[in-house]
GUVODREN-712723 format. One record per residue (C-alpha): residue number from 1; residue in one letter; x, y, z. Coordinates in Angstrom, 3 decimals. Example, Ala and Ser with C-alpha at 12.3 -4.5 7.8 and 13.67 -1.06 7.14 Angstrom:
BEGIN
{marpa=1	fitor=A	X=12.300	Y=-4.500	Z=7.800} $
{marpa=2	fitor=S	X=13.670	Y=-1.060	Z=7.140} $
END
This chain:
BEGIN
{marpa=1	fitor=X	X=-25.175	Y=7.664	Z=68.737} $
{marpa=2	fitor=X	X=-24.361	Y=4.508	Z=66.616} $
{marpa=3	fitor=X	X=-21.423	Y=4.947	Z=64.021} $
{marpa=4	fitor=X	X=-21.751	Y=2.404	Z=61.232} $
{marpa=5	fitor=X	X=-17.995	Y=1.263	Z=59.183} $
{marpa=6	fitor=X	X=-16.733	Y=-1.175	Z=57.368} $
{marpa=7	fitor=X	X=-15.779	Y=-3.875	Z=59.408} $
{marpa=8	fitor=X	X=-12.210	Y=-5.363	Z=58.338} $
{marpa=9	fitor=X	X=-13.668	Y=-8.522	Z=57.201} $
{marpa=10	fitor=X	X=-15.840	Y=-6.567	Z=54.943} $
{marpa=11	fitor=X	X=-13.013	Y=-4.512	Z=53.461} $
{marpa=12	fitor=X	X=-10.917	Y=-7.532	Z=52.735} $
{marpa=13	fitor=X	X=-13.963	Y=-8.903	Z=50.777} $
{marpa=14	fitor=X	X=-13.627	Y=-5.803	Z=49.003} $
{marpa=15	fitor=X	X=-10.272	Y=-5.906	Z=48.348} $
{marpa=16	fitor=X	X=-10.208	Y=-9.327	Z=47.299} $
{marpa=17	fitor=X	X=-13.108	Y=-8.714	Z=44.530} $
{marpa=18	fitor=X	X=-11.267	Y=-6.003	Z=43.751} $
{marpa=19	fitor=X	X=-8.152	Y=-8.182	Z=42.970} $
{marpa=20	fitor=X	X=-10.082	Y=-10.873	Z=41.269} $
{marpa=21	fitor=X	X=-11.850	Y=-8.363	Z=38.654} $
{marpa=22	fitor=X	X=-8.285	Y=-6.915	Z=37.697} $
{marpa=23	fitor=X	X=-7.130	Y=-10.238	Z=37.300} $
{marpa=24	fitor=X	X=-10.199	Y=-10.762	Z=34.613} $
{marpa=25	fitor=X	X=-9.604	Y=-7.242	Z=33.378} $
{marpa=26	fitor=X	X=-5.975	Y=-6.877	Z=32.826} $
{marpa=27	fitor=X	X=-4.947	Y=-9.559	Z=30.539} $
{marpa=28	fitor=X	X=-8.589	Y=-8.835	Z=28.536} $
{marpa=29	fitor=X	X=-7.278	Y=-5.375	Z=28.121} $
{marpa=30	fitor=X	X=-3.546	Y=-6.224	Z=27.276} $
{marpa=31	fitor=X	X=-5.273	Y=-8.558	Z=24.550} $
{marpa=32	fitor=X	X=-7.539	Y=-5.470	Z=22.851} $
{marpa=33	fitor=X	X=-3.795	Y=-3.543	Z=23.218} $
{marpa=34	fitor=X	X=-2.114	Y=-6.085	Z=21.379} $
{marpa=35	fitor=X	X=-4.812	Y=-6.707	Z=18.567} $
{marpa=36	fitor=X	X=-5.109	Y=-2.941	Z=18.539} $
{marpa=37	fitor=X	X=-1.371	Y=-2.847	Z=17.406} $
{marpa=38	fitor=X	X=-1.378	Y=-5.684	Z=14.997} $
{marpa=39	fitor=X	X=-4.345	Y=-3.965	Z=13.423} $
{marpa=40	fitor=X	X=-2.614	Y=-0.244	Z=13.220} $
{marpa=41	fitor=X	X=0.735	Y=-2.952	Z=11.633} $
{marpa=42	fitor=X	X=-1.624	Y=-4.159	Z=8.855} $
{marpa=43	fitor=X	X=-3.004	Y=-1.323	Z=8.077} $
{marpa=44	fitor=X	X=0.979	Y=0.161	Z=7.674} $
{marpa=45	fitor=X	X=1.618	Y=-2.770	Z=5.744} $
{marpa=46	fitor=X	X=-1.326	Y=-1.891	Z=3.297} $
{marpa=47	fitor=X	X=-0.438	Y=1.709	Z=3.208} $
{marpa=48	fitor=X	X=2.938	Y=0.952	Z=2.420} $
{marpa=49	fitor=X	X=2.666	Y=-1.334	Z=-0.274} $
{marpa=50	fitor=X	X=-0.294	Y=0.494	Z=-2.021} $
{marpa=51	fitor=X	X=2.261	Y=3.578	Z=-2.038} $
{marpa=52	fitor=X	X=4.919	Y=0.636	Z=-3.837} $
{marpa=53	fitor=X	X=1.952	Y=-0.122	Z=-6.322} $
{marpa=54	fitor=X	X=1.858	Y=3.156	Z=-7.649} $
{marpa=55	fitor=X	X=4.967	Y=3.888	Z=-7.850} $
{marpa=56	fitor=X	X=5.222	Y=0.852	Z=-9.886} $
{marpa=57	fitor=X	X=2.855	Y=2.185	Z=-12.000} $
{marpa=58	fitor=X	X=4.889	Y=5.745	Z=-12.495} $
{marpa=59	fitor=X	X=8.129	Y=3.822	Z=-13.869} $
{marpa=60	fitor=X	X=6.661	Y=1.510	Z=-16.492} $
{marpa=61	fitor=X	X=5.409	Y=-1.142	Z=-14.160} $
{marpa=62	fitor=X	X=9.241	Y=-1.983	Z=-12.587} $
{marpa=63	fitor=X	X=9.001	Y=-3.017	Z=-9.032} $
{marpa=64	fitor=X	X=10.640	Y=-0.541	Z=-6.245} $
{marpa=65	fitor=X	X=14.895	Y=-1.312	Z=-6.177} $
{marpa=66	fitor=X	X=15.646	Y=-2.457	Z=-2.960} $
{marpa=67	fitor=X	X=19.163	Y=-0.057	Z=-2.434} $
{marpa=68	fitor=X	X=20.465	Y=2.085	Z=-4.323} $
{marpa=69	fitor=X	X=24.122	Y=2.949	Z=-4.856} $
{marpa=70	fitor=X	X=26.273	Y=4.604	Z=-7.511} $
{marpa=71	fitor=X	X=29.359	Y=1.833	Z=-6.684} $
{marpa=72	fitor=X	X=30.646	Y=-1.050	Z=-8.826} $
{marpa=73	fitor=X	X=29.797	Y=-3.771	Z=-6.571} $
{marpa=74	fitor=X	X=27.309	Y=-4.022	Z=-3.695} $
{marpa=75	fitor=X	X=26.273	Y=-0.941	Z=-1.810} $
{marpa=76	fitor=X	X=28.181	Y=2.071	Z=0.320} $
{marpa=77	fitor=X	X=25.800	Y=2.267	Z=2.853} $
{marpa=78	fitor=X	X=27.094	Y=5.987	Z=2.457} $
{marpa=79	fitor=X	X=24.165	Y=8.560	Z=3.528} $
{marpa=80	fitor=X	X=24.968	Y=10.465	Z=0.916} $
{marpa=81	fitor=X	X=25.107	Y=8.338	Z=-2.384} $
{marpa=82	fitor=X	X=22.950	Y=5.652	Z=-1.476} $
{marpa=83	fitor=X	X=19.169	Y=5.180	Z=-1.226} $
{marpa=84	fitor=X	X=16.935	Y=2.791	Z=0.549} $
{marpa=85	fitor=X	X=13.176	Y=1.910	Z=-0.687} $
{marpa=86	fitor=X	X=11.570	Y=3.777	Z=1.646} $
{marpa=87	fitor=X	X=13.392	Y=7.082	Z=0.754} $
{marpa=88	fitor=X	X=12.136	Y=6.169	Z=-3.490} $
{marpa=89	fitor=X	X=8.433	Y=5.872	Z=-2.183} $
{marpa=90	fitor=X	X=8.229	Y=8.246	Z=0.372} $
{marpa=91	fitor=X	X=7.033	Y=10.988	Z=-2.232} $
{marpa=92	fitor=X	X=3.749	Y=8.351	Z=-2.600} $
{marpa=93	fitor=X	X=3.426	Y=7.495	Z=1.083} $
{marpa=94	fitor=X	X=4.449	Y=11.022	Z=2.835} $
{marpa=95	fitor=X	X=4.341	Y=9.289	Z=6.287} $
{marpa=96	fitor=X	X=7.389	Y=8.082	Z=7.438} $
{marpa=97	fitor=X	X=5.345	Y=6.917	Z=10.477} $
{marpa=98	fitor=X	X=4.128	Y=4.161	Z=9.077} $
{marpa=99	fitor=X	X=7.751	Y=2.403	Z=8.967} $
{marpa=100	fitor=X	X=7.329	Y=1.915	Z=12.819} $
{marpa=101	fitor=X	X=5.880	Y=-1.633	Z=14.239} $
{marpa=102	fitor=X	X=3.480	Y=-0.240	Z=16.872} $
{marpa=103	fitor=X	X=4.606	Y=-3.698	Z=18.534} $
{marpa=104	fitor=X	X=7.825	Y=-3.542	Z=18.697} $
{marpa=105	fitor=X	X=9.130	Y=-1.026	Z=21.714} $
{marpa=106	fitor=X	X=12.410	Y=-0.680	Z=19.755} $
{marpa=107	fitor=X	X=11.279	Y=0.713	Z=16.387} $
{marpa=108	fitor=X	X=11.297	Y=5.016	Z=16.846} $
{marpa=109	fitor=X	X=12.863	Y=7.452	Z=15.391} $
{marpa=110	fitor=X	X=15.126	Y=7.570	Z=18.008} $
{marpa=111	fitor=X	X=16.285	Y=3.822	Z=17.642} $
{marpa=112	fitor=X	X=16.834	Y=4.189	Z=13.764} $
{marpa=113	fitor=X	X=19.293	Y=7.292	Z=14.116} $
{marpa=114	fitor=X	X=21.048	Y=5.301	Z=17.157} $
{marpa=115	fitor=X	X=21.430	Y=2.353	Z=15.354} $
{marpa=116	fitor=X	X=23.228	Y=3.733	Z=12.180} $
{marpa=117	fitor=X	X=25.656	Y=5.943	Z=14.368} $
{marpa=118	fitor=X	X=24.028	Y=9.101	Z=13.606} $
{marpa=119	fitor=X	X=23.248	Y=12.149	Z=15.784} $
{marpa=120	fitor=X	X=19.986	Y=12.911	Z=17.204} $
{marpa=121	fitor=X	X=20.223	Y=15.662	Z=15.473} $
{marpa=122	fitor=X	X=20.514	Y=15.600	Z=12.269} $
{marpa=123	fitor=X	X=17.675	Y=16.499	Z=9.394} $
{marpa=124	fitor=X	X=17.090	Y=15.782	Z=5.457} $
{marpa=125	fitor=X	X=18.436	Y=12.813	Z=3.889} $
{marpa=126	fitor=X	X=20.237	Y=11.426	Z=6.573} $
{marpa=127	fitor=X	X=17.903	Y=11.282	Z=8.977} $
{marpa=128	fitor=X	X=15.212	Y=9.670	Z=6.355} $
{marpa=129	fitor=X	X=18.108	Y=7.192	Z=4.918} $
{marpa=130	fitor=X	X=18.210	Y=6.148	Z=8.500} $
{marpa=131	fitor=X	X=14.379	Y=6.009	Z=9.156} $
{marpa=132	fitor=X	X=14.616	Y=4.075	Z=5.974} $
{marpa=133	fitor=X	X=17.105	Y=1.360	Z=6.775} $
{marpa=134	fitor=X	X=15.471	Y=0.538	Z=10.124} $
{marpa=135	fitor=X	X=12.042	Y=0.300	Z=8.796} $
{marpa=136	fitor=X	X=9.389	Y=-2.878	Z=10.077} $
{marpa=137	fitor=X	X=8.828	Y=-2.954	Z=6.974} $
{marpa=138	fitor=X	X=11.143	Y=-5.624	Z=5.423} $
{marpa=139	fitor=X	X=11.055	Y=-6.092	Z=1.971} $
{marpa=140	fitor=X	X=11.491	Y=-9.346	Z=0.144} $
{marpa=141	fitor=X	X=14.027	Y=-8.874	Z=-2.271} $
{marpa=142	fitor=X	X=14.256	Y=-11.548	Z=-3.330} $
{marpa=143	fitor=X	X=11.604	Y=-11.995	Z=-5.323} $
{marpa=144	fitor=X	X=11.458	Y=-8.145	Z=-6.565} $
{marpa=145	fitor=X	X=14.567	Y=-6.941	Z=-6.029} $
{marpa=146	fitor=X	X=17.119	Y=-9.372	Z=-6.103} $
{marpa=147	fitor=X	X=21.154	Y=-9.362	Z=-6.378} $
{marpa=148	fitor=X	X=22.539	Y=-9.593	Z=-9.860} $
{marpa=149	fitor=X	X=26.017	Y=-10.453	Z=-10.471} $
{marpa=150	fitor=X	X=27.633	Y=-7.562	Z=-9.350} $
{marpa=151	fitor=X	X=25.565	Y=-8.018	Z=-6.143} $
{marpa=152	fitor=X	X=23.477	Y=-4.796	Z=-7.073} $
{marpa=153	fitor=X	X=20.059	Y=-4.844	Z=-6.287} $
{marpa=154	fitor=X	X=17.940	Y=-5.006	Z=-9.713} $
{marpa=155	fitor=X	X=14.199	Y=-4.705	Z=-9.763} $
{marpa=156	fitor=X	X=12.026	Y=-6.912	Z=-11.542} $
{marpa=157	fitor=X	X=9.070	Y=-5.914	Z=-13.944} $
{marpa=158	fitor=X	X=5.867	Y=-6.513	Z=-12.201} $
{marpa=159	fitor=X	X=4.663	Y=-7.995	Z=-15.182} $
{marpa=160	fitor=X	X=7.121	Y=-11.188	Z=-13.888} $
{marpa=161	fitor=X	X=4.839	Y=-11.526	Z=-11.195} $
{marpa=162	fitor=X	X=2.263	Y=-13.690	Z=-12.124} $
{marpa=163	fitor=X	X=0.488	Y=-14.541	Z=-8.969} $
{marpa=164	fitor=X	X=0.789	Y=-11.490	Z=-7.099} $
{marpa=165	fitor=X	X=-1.898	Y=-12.136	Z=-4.391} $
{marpa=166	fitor=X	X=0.537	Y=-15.639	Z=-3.423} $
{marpa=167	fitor=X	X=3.762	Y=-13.479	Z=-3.121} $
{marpa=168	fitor=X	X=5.067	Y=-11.788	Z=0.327} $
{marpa=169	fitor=X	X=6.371	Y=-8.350	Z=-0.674} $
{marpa=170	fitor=X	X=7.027	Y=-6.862	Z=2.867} $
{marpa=171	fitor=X	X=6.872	Y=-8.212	Z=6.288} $
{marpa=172	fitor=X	X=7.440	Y=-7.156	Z=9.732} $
{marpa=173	fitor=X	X=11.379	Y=-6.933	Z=10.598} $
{marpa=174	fitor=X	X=14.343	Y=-6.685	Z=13.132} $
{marpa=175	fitor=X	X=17.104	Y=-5.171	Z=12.753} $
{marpa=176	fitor=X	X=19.699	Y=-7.419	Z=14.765} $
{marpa=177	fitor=X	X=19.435	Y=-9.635	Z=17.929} $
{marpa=178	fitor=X	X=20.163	Y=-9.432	Z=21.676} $
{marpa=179	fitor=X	X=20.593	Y=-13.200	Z=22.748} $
{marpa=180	fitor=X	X=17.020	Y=-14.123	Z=22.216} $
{marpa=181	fitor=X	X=15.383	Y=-11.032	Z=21.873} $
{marpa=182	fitor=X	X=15.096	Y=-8.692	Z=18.937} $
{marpa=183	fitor=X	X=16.921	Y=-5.369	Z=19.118} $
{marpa=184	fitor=X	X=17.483	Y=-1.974	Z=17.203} $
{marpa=185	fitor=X	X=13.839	Y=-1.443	Z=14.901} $
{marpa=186	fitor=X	X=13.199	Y=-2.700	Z=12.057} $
{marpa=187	fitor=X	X=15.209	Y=-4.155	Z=8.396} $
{marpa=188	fitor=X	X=14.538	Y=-2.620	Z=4.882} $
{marpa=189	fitor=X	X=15.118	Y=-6.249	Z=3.628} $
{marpa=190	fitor=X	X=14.122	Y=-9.542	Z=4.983} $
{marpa=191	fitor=X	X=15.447	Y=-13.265	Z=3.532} $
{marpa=192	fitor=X	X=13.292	Y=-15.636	Z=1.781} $
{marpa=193	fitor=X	X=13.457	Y=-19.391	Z=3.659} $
{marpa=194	fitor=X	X=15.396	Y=-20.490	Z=0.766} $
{marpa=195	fitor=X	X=16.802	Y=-18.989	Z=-2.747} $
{marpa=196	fitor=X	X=14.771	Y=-21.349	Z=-4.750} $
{marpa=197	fitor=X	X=12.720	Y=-20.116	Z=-7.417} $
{marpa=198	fitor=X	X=14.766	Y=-16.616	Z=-6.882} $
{marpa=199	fitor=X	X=16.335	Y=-15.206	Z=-9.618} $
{marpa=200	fitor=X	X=19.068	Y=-13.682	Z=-7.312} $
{marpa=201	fitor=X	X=22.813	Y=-14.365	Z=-7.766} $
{marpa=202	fitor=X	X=23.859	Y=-13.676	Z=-4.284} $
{marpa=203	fitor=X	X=21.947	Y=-14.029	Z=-0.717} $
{marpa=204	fitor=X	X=22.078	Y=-13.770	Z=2.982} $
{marpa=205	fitor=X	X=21.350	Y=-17.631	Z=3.911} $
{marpa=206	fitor=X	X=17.600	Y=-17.795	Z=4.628} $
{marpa=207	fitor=X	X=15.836	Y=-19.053	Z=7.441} $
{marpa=208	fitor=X	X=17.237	Y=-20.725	Z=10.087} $
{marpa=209	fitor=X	X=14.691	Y=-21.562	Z=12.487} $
{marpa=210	fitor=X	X=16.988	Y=-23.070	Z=15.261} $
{marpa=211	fitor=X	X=19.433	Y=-20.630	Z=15.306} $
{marpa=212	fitor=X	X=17.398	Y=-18.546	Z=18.334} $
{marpa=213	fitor=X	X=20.209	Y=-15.966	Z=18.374} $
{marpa=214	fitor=X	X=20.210	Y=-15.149	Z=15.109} $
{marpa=215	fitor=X	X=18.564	Y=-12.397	Z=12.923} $
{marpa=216	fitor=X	X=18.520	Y=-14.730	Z=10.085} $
{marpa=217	fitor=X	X=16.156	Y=-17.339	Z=12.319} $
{marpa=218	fitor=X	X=13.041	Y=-16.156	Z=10.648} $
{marpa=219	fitor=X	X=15.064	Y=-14.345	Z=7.709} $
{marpa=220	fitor=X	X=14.727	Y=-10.895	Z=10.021} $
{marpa=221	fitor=X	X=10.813	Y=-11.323	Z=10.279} $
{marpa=222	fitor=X	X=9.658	Y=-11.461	Z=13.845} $
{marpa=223	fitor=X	X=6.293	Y=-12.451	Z=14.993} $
{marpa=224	fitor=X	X=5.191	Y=-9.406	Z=17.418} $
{marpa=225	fitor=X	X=1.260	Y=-9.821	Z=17.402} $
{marpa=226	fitor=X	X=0.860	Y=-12.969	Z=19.664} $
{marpa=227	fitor=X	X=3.688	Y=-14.986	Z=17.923} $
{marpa=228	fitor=X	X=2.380	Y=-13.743	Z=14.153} $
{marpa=229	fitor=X	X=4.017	Y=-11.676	Z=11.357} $
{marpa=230	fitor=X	X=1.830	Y=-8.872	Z=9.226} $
{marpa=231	fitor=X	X=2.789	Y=-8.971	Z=6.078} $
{marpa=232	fitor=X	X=2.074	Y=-7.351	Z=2.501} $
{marpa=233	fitor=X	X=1.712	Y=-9.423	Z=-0.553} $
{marpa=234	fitor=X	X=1.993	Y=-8.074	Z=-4.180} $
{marpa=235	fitor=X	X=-1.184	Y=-7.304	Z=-4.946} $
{marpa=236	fitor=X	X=-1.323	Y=-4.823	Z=-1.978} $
{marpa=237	fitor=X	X=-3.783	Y=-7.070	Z=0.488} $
{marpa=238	fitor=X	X=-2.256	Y=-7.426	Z=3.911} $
{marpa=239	fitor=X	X=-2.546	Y=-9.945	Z=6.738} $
{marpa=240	fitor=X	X=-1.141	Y=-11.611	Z=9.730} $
{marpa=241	fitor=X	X=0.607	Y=-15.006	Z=8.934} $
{marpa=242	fitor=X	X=2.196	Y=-17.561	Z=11.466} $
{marpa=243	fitor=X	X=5.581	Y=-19.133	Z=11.415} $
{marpa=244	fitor=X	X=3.930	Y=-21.871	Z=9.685} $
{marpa=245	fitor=X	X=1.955	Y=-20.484	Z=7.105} $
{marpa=246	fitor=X	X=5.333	Y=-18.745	Z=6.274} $
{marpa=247	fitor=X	X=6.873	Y=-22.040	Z=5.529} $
{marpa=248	fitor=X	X=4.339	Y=-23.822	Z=3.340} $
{marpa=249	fitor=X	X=6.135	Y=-25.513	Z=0.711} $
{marpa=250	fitor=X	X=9.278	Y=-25.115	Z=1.928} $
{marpa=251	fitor=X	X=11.186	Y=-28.688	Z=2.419} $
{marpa=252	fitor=X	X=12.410	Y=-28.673	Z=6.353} $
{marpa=253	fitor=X	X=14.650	Y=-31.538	Z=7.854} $
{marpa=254	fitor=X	X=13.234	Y=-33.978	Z=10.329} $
{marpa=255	fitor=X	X=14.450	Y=-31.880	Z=13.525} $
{marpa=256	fitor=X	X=12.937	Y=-28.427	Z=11.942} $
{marpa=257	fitor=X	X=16.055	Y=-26.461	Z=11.526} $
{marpa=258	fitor=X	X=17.410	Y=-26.882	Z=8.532} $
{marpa=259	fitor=X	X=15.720	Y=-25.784	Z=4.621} $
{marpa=260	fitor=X	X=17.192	Y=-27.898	Z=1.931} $
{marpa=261	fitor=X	X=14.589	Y=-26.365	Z=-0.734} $
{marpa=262	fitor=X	X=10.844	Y=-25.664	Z=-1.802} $
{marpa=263	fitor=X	X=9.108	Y=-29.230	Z=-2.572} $
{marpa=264	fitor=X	X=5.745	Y=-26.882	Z=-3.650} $
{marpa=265	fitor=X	X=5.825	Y=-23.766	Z=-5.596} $
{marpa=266	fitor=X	X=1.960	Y=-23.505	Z=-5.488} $
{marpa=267	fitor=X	X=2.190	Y=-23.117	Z=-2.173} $
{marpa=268	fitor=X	X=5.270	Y=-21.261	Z=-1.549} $
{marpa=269	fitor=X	X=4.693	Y=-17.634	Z=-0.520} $
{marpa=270	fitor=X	X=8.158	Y=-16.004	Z=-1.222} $
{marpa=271	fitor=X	X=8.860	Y=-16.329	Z=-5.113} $
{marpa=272	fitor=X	X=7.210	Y=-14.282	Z=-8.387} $
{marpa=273	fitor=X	X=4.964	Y=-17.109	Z=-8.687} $
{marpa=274	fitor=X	X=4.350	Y=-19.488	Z=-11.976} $
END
């Protein structure tokens, strides 16, 4: 009786096609996983900032204070006296959720409590000040929030804002930096590239692009979906924005890494516009 098999040229024909279609497949796939995520970030980016809109809307039109805090000057970063945005809108959004970058392995619950020192453990408001603080969603105080002379964090009234569809309200965020790589979640603030046209009396430094090791490199923003940012503007539309569209207007030096100013406010996305 005959037996038929496979001889062993035959199965390393096999194997080989085998290889060569999950070299096709793999990075296809990895591509619809990574749009997939940038798509679930823009939709948190809407989500969030439609849940800022109305609470605009329930405190005679003032925009959401970045931080909260019952002190003098600055901020406790106390738990217990302060408050982050998140924490003022989560009564509109009920999902804290949606303050975690899909794209960024480091933004979980987890992460947040480790990287303010707290317990695993613990519940309430300490648990959603530090979901708060580490959200990816960083907000651009800046422009609606910014520092007053006390270095206090004073909302503007939306009614300031007179191109709100031109004006970057929240963006994706790190918290800190490990060499190169970003580390610890996500920021509740993020820097503008410059303090031009910002009615703020104190800031952080802006961008500085050639500083690779530093959190303020991109102001805290980070591009996670194939090198771009998603970002919320003040009208509540979301998108995803490269490094460069970031910078338009802004006045760079010949070598790219250093902002001396804003040469064109039309085109500047980071101030409360004309």
């Amino acid at each position: 009786m005959n037996r038929k098999a496979f001889t062993l040229i035959e199965l390393l024909v096999v194997i080989a096609i085998i290889a060569i279609l999950a070299a096709i497949l793999f990075p296809v796939f990895a591509q619809a996983k990574s749009a997939a995520k940038k798509t679930q970030q823009i939709s948190n980016q809407k989500q969030s900032a439609t849940s800022m809109a109305m609470y605009q809307q329930d405190v005679d039109d003032m925009a959401v204070p970045l931080h909260t805090s019952p002190v003098a000057f600055f901020v406790t970063y106390d738990w217990q006296q302060d408050y982050v945005w998140p924490q003022l809108v989560m009564p509109y959004q009920k999902n804290w959720q949606i303050h975690h970058n899909p794209a960024d392995g480091n933004a979980n619950d987890r992460q947040a409590l480790v990287s303010n020192g707290f317990a695993q453990t613990v519940t309430g408001r300490q648990r959603e000040y530090a979901l708060g603080i580490t959200t990816s969603l960083g907000y651009n105080y800046m422009a609606f929030s910014p520092m007053n002379g006390s270095a206090q964090f004073r909302p503007v009234n939306m009614s300031q804002v007179t191109e709100p569809a031109a004006v970057i309200m929240n963006a994706d965020s790190i918290w800190d930096m490990a060499g190169t790589v970003p580390t610890g979640g996500g920021n509740w603030f993020i820097e503008a590239p410059h303090w031009a046209f910002s009615a703020t009396s104190y800031w952080f430094g802006g961008w500085q692009p050639c500083a690779t090791t530093n959190w303020l490199r991109y102001g805290g923003t980070w591009g996670f979906h194939s090198t771009k940012t998603c970002a919320a503007f003040g009208d509540t539309h979301a998108k995803a924005l490269s490094t460069g569209a970031m910078l338009a207007g802004v006045s760079l030096s010949a070598n790219g890494c250093t902002i001396s100013g804003v040469y064109d406010q039309d085109l500047y996305m980071w101030d409360r516009g004309k």
